[in-house]
C-alpha positions in Angstrom: 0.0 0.0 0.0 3.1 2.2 1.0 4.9 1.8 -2.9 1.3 2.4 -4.3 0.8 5.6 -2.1 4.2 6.8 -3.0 4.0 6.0 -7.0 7.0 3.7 -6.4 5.3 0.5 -8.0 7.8 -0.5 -10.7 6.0 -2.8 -13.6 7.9 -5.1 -15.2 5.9 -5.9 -18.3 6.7 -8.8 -20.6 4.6 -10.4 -23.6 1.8 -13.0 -21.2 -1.1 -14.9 -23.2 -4.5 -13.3 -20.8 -6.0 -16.6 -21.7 -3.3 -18.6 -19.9 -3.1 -16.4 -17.0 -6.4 -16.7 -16.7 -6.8 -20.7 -16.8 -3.8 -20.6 -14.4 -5.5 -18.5 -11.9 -8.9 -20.2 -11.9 -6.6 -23.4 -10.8 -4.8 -21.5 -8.1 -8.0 -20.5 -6.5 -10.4 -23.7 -7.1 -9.9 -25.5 -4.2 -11.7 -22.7 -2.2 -14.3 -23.0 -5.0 -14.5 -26.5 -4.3 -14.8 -26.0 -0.3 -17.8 -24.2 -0.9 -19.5 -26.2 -3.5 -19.1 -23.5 -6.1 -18.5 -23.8 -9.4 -16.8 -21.6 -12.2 -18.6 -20.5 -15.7 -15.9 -19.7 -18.1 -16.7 -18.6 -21.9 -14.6 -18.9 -24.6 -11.2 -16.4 -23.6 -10.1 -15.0 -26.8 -6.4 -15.9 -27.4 -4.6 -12.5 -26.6 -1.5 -10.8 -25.9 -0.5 -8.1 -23.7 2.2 -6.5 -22.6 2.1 -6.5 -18.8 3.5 -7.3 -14.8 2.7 -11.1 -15.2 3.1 -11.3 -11.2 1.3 -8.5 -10.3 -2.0 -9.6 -13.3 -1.9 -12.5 -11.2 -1.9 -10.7 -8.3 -5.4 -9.4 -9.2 -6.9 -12.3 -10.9 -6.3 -14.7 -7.9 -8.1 -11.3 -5.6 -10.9 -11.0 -7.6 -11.5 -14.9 -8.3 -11.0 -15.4 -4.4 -13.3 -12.9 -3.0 -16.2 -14.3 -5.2 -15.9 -17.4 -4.0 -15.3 -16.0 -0.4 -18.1 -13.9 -0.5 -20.6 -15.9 -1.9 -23.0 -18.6 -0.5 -22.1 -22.6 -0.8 -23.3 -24.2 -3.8 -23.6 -20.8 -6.0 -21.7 -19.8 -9.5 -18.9 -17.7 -10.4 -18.6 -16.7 -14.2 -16.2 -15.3 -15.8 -16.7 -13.7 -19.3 -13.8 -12.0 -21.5 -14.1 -9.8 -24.5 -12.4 -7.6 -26.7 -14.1 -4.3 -26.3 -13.6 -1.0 -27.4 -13.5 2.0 -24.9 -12.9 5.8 -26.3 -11.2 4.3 -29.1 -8.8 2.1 -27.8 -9.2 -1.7 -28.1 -9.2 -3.2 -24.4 -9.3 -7.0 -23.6 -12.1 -7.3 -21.1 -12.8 -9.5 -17.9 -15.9 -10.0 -16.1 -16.2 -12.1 -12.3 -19.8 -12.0 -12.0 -20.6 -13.9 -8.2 -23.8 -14.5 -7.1 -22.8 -13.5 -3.2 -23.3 -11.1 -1.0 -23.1 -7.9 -3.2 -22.8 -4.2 -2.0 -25.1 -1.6 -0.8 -24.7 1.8 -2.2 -22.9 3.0 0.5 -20.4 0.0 0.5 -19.7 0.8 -3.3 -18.3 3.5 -2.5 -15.6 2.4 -0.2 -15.2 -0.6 -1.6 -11.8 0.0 -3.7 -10.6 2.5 -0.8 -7.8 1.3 1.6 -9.3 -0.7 4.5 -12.6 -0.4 2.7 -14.1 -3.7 4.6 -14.4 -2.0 7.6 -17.3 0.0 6.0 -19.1 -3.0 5.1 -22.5 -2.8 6.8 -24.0 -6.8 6.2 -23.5 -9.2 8.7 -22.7 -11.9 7.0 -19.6 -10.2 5.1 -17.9 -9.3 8.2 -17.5 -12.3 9.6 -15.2 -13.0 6.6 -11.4 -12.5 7.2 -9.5 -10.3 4.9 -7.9 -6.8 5.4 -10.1 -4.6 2.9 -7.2 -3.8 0.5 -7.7 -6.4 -1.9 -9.6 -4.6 -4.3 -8.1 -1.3 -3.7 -4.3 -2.5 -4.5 -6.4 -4.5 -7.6 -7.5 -1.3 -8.8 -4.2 0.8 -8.7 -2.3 -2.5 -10.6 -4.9 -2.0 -13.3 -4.6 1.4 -13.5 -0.8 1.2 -13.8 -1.0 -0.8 -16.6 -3.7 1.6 -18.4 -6.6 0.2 -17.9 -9.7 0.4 -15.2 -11.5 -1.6 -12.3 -15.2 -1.0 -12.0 -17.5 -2.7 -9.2 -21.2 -3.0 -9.9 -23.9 -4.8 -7.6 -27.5 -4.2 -7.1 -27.8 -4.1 -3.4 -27.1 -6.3 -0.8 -27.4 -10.3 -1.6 -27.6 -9.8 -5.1 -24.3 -10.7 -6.6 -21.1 -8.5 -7.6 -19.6 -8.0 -11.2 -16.2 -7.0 -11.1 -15.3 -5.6 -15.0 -11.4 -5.2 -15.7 -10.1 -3.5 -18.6 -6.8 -3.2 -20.2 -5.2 -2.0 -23.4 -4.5 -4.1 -26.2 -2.1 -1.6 -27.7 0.7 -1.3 -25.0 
């Protein structure tokens, strides 16, 4: 949090296949999935290059994919959808980690990708979850170094979280 306060986050970017990262990700994370009885919905991932930290696109992956399944009910879903999308005229690879958990209220949307932003959370059931609430907030700032954007969506509390990443094709 310290380096990403200061600006001193150094990427080192190489050529990484999104795809693979992806696949390798979803296996890193699937034995929670498993605990919990939940099970992962993956489209077709279009075969794509980037130029990016492959440690620290991990990094975010393996947070996102791990709070869906942390925050979610046993015996739910979590897909995951890619794209290529354009966004003011730049081509952007797109990911999607749609849960069907515990979601946010307004309010917790709005602290949700701030430092510490779990101890804002106002539903029961999420709090008794561990985690330090800077997950999503280091997610965001990774994503951001490398161009692109982190946007959180829900429709209120216990209706599922979408989590949309987007990053440049053209870097």
């Amino acid at each position: 949090m310290r380096r990403i306060e200061s600006g001193k986050i150094e990427l080192v970017r190489l050529k990484a296949n999104l795809s693979e990262i992806l696949e390798k990700t979803i296996e890193v994370v699937n034995y929670l999935a498993i605990q919990k009885g939940i099970t992962f919905t993956l489209g077709t991932i279009p075969s794509v290059d980037l130029s990016v930290d492959l440690r620290r696109i991990e990094q975010v992956f393996i947070n996102l994919l791990s709070n869906a399944i942390k925050y979610s009910p046993e015996n739910t879903r979590v897909t995951i959808k890619t794209n290529i999308v354009e966004l003011n005229a730049r081509k952007m690879f797109q990911v999607q980690v749609i849960d069907e958990g515990y979601g946010f209220t307004t309010e917790e949307l709005t602290d949700a990708t701030t430092p510490f932003g779990k101890a804002y959370t106002r539903q029961k059931q999420k709090r008794a979850i561990q985690g330090t609430g800077l997950g999503l907030y280091i997610s965001r700032h990774i994503i951001e170094l490398h161009g692109g954007t982190l946007e959180i969506q829900s429709d209120g509390a216990n209706r599922g979280t979408q989590v949309e990443i987007r990053l440049p094709l053209d870097q």
